[in-house]
C-alpha positions, 0 to 999 in steps of 0.5 A: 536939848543942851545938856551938862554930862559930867562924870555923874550925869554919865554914870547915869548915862544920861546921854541914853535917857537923853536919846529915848526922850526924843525918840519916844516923842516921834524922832528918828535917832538916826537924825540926831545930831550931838555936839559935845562942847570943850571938855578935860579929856581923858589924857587929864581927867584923872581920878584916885578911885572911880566905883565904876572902874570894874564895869564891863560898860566902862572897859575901854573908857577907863585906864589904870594906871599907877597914879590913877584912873584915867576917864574918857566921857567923851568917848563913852558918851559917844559910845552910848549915843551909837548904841542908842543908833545915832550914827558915828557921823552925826556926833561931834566932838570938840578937840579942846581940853579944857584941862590945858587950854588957858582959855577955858575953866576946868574945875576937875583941873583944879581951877575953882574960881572960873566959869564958862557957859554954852548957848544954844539957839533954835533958828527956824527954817521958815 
């Protein structure tokens, strides 16, 4: 499954549903493998309000501070998957930020004229 989990998709914690589908059609969550591609981290991710901010989900994943409110999606989407019972091992995610990295779009950075995608590609083992 390729799948875009910005902050909307998050807040509907898609990674959970994501995770239900496969187990509810025969797989082992415990056998996933998640891949979480370029993304802005929390270090850059910064919000002036975020409806969230006061969910006990959202506790170690969103930071107050006097100029905003800090996400780390990454992190919370990886908190989902674990809770789903993919193990820690099975998850990775990527070290760019896409916030600061010159060679990646980041339209919460403010950059409305880039765009990059994400392929995936099924090989069989035949």
């Amino acid at each position: 499954m390729l799948a875009h989990l910005g902050r909307h998709s998050t807040v509907a914690q898609l990674m959970t549903r994501a995770i239900r589908y496969f187990v509810e059609r025969g797989s082992q969550a415990k056998d996933l493998q998640i891949w979480m591609s370029p993304s802005i981290t929390q270090k850059n991710y910064r919000m002036d309000y975020f409806d969230h901010a006061s969910d006990i989900n959202w506790q170690n994943f969103c930071r107050q501070t006097a100029d905003g409110i800090y996400l780390d999606m990454q992190g919370f989407n990886c908190s989902l998957a674990v809770q789903a019972g993919v193990p820690g091992d099975n998850i990775f995610i990527s070290p760019i930020d896409t916030a600061d990295d010159p060679n990646y779009f980041s339209h919460s950075a403010g950059d409305t004229g880039g765009r990059f995608a994400v392929l995936a590609e099924i090989k069989s083992t035949k």
